[in-house]
mmCIF file as Biopython writes it, N, C-alpha, C and O atoms, coordinates in Angstrom:
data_model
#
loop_
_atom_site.group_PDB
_atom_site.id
_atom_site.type_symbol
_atom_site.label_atom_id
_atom_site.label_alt_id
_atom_site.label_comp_id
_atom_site.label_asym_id
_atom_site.label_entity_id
_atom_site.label_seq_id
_atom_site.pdbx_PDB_ins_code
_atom_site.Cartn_x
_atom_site.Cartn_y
_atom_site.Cartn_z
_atom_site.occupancy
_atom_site.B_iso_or_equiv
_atom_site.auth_seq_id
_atom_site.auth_asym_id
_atom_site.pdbx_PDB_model_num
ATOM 1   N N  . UNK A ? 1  ? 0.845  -1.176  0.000  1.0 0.0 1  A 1 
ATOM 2   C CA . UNK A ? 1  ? 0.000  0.000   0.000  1.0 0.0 1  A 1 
ATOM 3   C C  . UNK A ? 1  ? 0.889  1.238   0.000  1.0 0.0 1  A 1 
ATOM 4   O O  . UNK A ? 1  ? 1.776  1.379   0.842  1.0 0.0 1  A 1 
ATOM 5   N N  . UNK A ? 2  ? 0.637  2.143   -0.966 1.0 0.0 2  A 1 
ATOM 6   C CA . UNK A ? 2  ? 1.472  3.471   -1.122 1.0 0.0 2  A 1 
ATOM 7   C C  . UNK A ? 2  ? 0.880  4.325   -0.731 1.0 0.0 2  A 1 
ATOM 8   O O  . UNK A ? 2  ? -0.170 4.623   -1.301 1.0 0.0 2  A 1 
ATOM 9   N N  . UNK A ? 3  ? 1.374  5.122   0.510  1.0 0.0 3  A 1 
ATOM 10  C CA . UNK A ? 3  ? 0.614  6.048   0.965  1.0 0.0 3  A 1 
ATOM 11  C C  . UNK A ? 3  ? 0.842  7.179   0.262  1.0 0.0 3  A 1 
ATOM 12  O O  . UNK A ? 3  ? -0.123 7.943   0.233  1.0 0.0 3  A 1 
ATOM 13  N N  . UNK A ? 4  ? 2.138  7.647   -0.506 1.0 0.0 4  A 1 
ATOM 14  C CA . UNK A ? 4  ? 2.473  8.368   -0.906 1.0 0.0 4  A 1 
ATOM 15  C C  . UNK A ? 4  ? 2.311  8.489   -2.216 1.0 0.0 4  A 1 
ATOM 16  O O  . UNK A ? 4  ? 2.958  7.772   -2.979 1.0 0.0 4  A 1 
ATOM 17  N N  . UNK A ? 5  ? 1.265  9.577   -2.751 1.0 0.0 5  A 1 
ATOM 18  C CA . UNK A ? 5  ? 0.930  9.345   -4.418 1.0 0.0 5  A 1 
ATOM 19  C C  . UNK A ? 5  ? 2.015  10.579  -4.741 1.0 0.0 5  A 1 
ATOM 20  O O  . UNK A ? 5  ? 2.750  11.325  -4.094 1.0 0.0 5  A 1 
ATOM 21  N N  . UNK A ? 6  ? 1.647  10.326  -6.203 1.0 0.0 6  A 1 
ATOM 22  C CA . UNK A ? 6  ? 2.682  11.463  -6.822 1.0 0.0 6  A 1 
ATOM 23  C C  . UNK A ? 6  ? 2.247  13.111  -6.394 1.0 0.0 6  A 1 
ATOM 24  O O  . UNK A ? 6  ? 3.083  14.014  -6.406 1.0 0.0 6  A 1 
ATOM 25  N N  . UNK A ? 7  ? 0.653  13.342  -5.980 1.0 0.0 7  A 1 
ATOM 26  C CA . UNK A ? 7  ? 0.359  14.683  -5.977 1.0 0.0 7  A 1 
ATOM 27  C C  . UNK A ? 7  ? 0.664  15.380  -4.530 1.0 0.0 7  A 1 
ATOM 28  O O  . UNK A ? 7  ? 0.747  16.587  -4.303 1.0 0.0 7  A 1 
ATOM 29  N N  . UNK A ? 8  ? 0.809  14.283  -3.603 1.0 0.0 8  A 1 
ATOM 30  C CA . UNK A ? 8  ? 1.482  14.981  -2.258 1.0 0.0 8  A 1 
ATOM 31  C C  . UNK A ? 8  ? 2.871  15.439  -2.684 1.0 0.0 8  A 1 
ATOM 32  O O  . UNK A ? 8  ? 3.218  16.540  -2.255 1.0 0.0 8  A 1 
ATOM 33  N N  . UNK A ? 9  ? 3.526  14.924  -3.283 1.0 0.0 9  A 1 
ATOM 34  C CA . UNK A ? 9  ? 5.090  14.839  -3.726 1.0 0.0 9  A 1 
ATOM 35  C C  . UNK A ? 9  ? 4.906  16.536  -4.338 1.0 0.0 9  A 1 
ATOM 36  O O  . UNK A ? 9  ? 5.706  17.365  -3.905 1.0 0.0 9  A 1 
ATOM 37  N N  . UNK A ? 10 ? 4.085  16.879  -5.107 1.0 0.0 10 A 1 
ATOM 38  C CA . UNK A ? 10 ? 4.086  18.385  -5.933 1.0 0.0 10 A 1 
ATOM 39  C C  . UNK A ? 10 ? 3.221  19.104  -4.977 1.0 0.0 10 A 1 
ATOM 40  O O  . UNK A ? 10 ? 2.916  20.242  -5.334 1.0 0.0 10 A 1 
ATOM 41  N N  . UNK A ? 11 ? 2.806  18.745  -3.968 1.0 0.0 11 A 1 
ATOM 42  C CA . UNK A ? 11 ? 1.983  19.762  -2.462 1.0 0.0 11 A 1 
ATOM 43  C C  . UNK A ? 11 ? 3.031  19.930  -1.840 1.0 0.0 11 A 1 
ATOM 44  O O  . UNK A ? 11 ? 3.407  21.101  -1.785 1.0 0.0 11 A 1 
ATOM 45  N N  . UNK A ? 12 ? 3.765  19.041  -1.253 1.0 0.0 12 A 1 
ATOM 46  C CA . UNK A ? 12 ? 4.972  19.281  -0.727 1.0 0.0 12 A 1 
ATOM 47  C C  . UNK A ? 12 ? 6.445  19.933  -1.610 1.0 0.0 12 A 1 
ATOM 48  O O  . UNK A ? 12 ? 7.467  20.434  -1.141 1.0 0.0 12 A 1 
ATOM 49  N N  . UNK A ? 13 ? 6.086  19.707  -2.893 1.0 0.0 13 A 1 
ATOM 50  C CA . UNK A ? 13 ? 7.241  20.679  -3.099 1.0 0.0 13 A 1 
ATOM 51  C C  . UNK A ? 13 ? 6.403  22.082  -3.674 1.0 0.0 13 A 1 
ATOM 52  O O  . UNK A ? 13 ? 7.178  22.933  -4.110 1.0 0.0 13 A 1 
ATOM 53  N N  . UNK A ? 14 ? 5.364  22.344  -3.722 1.0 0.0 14 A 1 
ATOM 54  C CA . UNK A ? 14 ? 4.693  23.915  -4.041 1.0 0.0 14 A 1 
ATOM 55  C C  . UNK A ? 14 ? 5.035  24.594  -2.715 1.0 0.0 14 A 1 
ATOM 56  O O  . UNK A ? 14 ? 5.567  25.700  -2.616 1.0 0.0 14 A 1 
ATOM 57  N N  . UNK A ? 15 ? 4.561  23.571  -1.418 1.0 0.0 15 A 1 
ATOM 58  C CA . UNK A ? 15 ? 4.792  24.197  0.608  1.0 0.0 15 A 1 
ATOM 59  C C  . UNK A ? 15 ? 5.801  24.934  0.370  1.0 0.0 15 A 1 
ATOM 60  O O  . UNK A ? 15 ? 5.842  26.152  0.542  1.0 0.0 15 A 1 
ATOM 61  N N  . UNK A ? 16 ? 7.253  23.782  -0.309 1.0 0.0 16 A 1 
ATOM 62  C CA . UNK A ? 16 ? 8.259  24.095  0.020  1.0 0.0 16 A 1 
ATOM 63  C C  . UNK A ? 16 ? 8.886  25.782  -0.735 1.0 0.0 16 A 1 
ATOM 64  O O  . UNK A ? 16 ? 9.397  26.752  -0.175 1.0 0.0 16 A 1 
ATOM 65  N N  . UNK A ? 17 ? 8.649  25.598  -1.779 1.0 0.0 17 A 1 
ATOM 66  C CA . UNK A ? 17 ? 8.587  26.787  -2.516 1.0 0.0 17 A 1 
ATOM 67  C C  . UNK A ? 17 ? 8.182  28.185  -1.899 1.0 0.0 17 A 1 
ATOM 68  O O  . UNK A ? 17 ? 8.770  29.256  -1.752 1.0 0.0 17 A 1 
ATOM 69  N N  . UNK A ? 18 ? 6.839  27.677  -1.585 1.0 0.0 18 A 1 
ATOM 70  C CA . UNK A ? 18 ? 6.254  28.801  -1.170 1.0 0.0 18 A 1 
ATOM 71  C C  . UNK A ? 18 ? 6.881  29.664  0.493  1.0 0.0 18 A 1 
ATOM 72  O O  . UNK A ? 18 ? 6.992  30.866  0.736  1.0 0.0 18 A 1 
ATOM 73  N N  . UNK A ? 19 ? 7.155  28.554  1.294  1.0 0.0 19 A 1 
ATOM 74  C CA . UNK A ? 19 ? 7.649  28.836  2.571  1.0 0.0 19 A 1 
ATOM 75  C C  . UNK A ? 19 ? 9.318  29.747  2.246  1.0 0.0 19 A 1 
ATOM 76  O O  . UNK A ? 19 ? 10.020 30.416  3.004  1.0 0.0 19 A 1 
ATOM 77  N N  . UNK A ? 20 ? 9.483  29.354  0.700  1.0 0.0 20 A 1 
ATOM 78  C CA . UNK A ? 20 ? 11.389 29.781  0.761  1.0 0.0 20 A 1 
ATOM 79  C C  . UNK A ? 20 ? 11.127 31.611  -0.371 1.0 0.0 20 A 1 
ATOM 80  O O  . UNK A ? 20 ? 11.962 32.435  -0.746 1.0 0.0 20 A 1 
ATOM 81  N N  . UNK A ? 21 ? 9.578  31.548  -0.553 1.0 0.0 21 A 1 
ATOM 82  C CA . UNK A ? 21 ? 9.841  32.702  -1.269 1.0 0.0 21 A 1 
ATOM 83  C C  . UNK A ? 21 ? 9.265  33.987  0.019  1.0 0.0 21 A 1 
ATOM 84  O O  . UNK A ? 21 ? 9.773  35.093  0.202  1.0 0.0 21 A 1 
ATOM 85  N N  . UNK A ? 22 ? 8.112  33.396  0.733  1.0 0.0 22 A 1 
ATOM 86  C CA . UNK A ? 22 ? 7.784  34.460  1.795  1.0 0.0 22 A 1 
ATOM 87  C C  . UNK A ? 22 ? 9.081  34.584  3.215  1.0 0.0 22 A 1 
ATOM 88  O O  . UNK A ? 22 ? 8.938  35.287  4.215  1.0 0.0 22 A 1 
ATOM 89  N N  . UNK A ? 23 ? 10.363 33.636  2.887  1.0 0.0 23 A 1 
ATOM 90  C CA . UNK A ? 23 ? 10.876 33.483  4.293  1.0 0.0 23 A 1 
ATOM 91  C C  . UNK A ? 23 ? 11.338 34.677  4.191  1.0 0.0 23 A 1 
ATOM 92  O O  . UNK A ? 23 ? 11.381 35.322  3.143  1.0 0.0 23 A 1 
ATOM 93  N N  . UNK A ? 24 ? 11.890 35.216  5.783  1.0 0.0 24 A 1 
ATOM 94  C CA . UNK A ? 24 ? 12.248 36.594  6.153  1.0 0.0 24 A 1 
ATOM 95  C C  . UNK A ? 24 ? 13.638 36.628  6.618  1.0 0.0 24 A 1 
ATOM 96  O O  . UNK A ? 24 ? 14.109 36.596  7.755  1.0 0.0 24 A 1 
ATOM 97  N N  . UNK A ? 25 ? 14.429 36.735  4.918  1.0 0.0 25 A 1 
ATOM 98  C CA . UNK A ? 25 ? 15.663 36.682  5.125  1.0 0.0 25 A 1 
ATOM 99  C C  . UNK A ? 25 ? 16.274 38.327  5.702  1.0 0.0 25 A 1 
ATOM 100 O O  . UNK A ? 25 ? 17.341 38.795  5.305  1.0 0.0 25 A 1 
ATOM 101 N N  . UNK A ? 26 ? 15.629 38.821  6.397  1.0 0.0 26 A 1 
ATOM 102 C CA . UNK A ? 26 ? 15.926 40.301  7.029  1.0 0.0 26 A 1 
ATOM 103 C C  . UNK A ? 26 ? 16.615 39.811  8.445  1.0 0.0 26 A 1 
ATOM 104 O O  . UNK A ? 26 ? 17.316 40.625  9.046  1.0 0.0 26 A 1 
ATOM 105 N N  . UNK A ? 27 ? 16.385 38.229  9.087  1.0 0.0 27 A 1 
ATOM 106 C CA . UNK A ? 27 ? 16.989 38.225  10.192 1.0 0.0 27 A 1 
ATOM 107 C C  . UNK A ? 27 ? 18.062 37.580  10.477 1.0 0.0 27 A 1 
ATOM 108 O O  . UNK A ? 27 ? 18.493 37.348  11.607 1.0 0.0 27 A 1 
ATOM 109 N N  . UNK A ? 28 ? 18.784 37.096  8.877  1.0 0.0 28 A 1 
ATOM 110 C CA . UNK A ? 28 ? 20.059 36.486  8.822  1.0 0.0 28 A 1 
ATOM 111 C C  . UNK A ? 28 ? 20.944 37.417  9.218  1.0 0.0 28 A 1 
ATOM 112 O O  . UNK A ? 28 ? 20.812 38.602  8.915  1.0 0.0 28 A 1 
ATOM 113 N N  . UNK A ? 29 ? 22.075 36.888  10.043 1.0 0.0 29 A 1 
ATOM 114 C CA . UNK A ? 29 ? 22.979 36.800  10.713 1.0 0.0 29 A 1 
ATOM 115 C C  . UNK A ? 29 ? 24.600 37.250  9.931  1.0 0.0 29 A 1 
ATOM 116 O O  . UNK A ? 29 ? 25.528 37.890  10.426 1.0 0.0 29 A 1 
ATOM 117 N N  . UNK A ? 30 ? 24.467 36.588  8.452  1.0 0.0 30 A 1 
ATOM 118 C CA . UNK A ? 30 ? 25.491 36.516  7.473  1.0 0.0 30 A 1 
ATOM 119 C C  . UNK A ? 30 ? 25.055 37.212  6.199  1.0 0.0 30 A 1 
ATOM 120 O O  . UNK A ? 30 ? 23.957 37.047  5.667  1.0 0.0 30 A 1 
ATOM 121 N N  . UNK A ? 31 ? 26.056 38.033  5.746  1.0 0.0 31 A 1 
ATOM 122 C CA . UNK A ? 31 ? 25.344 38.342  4.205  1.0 0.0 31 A 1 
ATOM 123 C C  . UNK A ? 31 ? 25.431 37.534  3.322  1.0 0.0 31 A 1 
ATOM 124 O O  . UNK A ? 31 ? 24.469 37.558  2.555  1.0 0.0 31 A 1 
ATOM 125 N N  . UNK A ? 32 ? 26.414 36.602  3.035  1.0 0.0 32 A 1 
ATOM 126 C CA . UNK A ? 32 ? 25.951 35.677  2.350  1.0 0.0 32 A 1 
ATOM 127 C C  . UNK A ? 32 ? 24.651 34.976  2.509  1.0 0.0 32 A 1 
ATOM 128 O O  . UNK A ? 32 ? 24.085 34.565  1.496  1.0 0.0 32 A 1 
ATOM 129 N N  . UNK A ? 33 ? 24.126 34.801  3.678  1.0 0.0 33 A 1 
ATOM 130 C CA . UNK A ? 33 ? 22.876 34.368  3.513  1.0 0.0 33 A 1 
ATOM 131 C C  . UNK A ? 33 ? 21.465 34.965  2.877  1.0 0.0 33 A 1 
ATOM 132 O O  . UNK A ? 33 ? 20.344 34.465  2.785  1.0 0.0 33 A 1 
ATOM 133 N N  . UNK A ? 34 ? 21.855 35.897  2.588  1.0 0.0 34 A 1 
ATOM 134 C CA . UNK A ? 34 ? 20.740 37.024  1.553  1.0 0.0 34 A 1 
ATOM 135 C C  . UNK A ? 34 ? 20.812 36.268  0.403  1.0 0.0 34 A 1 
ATOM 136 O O  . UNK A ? 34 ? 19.715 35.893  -0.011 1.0 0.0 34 A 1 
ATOM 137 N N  . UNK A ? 35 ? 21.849 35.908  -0.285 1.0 0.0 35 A 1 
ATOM 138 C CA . UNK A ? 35 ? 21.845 35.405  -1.775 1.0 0.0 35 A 1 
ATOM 139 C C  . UNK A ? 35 ? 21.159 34.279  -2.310 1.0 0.0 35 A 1 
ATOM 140 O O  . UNK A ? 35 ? 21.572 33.169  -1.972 1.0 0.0 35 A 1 
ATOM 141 N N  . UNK A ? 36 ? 20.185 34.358  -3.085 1.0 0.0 36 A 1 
ATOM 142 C CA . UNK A ? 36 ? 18.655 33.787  -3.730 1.0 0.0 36 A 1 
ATOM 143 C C  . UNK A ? 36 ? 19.535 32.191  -3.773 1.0 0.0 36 A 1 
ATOM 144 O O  . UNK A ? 36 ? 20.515 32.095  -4.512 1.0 0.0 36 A 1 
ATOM 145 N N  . UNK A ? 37 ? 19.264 31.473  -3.262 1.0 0.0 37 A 1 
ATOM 146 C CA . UNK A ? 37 ? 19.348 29.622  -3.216 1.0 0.0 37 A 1 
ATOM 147 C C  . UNK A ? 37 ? 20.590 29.195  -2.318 1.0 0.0 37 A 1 
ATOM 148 O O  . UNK A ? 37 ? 21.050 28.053  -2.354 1.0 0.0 37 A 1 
ATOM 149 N N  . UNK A ? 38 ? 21.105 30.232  -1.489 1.0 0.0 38 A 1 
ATOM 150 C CA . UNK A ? 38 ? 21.559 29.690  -0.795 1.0 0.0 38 A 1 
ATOM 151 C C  . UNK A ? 38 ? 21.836 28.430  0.271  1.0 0.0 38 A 1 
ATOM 152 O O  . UNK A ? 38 ? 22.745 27.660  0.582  1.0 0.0 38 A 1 
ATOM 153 N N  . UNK A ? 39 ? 20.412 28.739  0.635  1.0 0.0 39 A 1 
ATOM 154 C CA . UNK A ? 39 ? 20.063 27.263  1.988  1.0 0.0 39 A 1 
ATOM 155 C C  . UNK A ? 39 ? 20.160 25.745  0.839  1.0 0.0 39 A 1 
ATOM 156 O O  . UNK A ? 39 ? 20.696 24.695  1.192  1.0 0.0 39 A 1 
ATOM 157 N N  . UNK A ? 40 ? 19.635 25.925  -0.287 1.0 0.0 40 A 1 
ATOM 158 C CA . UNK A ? 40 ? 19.555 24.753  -0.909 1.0 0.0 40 A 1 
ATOM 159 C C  . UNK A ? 40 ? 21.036 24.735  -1.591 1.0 0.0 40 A 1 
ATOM 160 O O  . UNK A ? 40 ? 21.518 23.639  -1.304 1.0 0.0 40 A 1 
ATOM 161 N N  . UNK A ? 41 ? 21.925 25.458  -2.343 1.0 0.0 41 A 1 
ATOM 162 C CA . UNK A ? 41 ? 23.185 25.053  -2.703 1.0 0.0 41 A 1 
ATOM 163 C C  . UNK A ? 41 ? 23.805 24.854  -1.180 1.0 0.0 41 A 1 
ATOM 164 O O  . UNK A ? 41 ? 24.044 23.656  -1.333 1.0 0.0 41 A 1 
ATOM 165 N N  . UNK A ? 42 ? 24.129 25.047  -0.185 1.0 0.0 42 A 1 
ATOM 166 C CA . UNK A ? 42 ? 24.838 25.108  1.029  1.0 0.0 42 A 1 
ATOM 167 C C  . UNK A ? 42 ? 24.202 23.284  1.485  1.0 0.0 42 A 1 
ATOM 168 O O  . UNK A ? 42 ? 24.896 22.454  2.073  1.0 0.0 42 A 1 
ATOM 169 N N  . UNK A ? 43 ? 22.732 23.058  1.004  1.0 0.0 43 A 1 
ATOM 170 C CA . UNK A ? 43 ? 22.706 21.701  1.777  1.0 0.0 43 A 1 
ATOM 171 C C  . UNK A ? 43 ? 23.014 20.545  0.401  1.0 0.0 43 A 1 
ATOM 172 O O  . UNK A ? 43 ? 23.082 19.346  0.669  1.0 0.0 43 A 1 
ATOM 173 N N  . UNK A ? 44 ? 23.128 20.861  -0.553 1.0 0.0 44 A 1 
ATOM 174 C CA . UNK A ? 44 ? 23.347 20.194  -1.750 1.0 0.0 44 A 1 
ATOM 175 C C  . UNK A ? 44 ? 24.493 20.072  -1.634 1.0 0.0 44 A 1 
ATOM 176 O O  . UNK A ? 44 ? 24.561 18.845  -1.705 1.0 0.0 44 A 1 
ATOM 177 N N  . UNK A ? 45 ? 25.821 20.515  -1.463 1.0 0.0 45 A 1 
ATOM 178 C CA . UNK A ? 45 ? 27.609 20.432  -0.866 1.0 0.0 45 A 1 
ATOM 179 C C  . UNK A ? 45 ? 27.706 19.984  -0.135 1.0 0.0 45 A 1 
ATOM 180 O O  . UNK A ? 45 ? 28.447 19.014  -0.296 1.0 0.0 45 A 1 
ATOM 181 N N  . UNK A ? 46 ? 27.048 20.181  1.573  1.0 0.0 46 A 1 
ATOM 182 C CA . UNK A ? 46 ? 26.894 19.636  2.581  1.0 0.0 46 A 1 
ATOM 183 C C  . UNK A ? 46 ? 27.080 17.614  2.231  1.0 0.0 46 A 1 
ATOM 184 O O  . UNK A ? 46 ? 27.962 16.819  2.555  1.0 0.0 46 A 1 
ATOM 185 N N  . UNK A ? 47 ? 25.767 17.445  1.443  1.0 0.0 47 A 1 
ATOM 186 C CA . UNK A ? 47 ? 25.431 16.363  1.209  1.0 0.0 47 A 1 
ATOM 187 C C  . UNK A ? 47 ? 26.328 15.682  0.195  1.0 0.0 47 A 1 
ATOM 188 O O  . UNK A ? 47 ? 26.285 14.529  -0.236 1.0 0.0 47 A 1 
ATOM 189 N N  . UNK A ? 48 ? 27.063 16.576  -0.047 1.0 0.0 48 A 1 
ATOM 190 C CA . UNK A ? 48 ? 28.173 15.904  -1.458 1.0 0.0 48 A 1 
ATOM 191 C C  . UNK A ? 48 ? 29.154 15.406  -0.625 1.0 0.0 48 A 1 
ATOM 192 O O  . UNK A ? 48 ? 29.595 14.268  -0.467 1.0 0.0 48 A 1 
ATOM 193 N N  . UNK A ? 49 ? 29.466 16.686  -0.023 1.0 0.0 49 A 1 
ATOM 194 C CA . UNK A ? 49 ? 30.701 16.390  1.178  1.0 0.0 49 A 1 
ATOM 195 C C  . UNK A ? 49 ? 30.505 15.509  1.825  1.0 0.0 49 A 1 
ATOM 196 O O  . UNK A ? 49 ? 31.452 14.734  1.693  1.0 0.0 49 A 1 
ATOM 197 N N  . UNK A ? 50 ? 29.320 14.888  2.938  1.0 0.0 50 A 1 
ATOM 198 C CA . UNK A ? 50 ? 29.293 14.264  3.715  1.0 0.0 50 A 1 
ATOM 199 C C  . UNK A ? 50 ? 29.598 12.702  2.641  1.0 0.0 50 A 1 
ATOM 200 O O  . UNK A ? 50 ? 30.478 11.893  2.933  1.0 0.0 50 A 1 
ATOM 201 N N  . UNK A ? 51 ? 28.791 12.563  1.566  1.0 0.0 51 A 1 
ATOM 202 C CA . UNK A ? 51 ? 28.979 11.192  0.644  1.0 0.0 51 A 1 
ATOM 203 C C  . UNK A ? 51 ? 30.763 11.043  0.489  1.0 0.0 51 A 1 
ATOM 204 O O  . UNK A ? 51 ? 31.422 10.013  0.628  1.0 0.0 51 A 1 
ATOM 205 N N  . UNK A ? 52 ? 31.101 11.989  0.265  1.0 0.0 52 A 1 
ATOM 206 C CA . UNK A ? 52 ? 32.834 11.603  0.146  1.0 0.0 52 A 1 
ATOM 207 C C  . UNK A ? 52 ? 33.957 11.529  1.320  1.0 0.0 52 A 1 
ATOM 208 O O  . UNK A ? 52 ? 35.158 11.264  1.353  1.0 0.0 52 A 1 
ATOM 209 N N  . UNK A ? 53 ? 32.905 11.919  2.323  1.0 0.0 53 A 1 
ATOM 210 C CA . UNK A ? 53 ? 33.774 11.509  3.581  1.0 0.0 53 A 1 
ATOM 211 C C  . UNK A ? 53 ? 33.238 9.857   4.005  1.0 0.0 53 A 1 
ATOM 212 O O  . UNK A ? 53 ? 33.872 8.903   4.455  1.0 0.0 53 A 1 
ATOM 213 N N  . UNK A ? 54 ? 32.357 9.957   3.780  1.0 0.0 54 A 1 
ATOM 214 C CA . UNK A ? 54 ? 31.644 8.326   3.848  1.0 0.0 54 A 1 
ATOM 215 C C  . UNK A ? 54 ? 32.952 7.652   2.982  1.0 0.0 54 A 1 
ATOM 216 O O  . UNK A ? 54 ? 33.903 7.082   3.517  1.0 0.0 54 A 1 
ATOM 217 N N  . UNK A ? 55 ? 32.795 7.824   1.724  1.0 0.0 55 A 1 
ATOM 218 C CA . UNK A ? 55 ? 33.752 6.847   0.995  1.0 0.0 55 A 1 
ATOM 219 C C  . UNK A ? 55 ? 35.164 6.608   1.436  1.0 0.0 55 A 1 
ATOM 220 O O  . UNK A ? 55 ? 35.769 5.551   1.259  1.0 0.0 55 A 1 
ATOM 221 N N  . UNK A ? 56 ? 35.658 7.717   2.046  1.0 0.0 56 A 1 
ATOM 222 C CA . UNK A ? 56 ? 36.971 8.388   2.267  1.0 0.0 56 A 1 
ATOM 223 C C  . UNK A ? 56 ? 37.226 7.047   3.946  1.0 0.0 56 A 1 
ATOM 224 O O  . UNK A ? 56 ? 38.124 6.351   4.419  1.0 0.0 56 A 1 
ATOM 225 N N  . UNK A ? 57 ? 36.413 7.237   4.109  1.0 0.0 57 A 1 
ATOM 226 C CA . UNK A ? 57 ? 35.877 6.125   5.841  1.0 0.0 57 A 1 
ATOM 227 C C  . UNK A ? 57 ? 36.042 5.056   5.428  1.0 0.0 57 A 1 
ATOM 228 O O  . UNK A ? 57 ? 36.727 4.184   5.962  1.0 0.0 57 A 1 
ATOM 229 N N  . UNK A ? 58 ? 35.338 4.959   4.250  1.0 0.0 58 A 1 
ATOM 230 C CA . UNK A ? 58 ? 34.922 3.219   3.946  1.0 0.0 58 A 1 
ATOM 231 C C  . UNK A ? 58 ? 35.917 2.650   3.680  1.0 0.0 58 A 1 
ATOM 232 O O  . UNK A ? 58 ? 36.027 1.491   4.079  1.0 0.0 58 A 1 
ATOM 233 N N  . UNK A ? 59 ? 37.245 3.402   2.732  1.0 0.0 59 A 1 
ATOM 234 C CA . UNK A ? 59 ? 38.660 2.752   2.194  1.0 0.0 59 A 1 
ATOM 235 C C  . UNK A ? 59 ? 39.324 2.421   4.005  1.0 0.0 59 A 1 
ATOM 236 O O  . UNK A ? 59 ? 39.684 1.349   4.492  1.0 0.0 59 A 1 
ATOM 237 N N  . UNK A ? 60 ? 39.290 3.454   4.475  1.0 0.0 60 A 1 
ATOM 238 C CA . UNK A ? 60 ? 40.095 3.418   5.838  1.0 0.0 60 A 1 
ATOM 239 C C  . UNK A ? 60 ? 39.720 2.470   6.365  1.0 0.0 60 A 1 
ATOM 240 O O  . UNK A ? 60 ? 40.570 1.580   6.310  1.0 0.0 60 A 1 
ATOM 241 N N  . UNK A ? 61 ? 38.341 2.035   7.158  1.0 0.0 61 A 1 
ATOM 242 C CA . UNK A ? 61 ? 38.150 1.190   7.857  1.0 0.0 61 A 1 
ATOM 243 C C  . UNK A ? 61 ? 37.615 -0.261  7.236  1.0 0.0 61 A 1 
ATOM 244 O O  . UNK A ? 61 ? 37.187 -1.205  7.901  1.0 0.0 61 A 1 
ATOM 245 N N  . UNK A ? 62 ? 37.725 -0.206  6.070  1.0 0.0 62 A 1 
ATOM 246 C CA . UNK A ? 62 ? 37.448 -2.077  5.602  1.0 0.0 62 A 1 
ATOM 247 C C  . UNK A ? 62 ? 38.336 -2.848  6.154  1.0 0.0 62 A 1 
ATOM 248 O O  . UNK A ? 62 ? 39.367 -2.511  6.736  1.0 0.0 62 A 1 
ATOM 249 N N  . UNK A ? 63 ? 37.850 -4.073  5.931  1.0 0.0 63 A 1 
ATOM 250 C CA . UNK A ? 63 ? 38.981 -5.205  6.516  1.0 0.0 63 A 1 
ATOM 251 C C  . UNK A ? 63 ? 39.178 -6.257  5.084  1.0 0.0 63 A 1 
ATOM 252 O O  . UNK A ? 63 ? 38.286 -6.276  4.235  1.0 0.0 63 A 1 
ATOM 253 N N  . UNK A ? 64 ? 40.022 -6.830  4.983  1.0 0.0 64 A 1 
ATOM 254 C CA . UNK A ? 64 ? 40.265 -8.027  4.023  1.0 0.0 64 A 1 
ATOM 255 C C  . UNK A ? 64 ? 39.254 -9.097  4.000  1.0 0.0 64 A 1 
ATOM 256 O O  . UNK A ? 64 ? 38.756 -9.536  5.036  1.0 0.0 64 A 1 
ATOM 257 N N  . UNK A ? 65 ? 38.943 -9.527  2.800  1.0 0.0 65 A 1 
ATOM 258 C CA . UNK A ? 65 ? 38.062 -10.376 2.660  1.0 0.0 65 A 1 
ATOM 259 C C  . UNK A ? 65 ? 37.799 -11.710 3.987  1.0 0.0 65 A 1 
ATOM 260 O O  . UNK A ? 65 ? 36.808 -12.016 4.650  1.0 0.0 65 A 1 
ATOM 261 N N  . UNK A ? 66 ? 39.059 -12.186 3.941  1.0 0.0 66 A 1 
ATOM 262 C CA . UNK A ? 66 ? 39.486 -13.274 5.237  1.0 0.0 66 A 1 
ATOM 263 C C  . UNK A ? 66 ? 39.765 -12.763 6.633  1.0 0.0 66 A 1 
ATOM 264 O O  . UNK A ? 66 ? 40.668 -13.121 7.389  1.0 0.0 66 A 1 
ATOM 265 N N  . UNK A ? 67 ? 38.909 -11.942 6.817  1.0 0.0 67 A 1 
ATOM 266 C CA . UNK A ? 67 ? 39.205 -10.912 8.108  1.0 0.0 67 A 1 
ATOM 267 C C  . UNK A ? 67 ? 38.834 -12.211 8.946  1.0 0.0 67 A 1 
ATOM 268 O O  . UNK A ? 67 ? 39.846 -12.709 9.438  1.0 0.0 67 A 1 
ATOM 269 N N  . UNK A ? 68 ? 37.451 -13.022 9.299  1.0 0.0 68 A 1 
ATOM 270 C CA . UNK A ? 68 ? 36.946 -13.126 9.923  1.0 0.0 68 A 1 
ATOM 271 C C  . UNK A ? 68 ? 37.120 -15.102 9.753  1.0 0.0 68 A 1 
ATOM 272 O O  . UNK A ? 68 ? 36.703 -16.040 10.432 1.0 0.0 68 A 1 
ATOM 273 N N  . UNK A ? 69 ? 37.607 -15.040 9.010  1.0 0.0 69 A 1 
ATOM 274 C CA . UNK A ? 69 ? 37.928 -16.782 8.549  1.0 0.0 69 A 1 
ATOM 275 C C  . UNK A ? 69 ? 39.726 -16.961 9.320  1.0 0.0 69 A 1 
ATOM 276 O O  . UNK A ? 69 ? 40.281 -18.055 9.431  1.0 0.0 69 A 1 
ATOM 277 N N  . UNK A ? 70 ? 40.123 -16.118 9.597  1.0 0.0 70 A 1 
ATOM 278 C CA . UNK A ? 70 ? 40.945 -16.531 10.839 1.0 0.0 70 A 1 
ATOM 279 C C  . UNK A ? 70 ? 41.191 -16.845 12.125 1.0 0.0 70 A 1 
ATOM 280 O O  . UNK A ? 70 ? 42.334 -17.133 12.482 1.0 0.0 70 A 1 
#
């Protein structure tokens, strides 16, 4: 059972839209944070970065195939 049809998917991204064009970037902290797509390029890198520190982990901490057959 799919609770999730395709038209919540375009309600939730119109919300989202709509919440990022009325937000009240007058109480940021940083001026870079004024600049139009910020929050979404800043979590789109975030998320790049975090995937290549994952990988960067994964070489470090593997073990050899016969780790555990000894």
């Amino acid at each position: 059972m799919n609770i999730f049809k395709p038209s919540s998917y375009i309600i939730f991204f119109i919300i989202n839209i709509l919440f990022y064009i009325f937000y009240d970037f007058d109480k940021v902290h940083f001026d870079k944070d004024n600049i139009f797509g910020f929050y979404p390029l800043f979590g789109f890198i975030s998320c790049i970065a975090l995937i290549i520190i994952a990988k960067f982990l994964g070489y470090i901490l593997k073990r050899d195939e016969r780790y555990y057959d000894e």
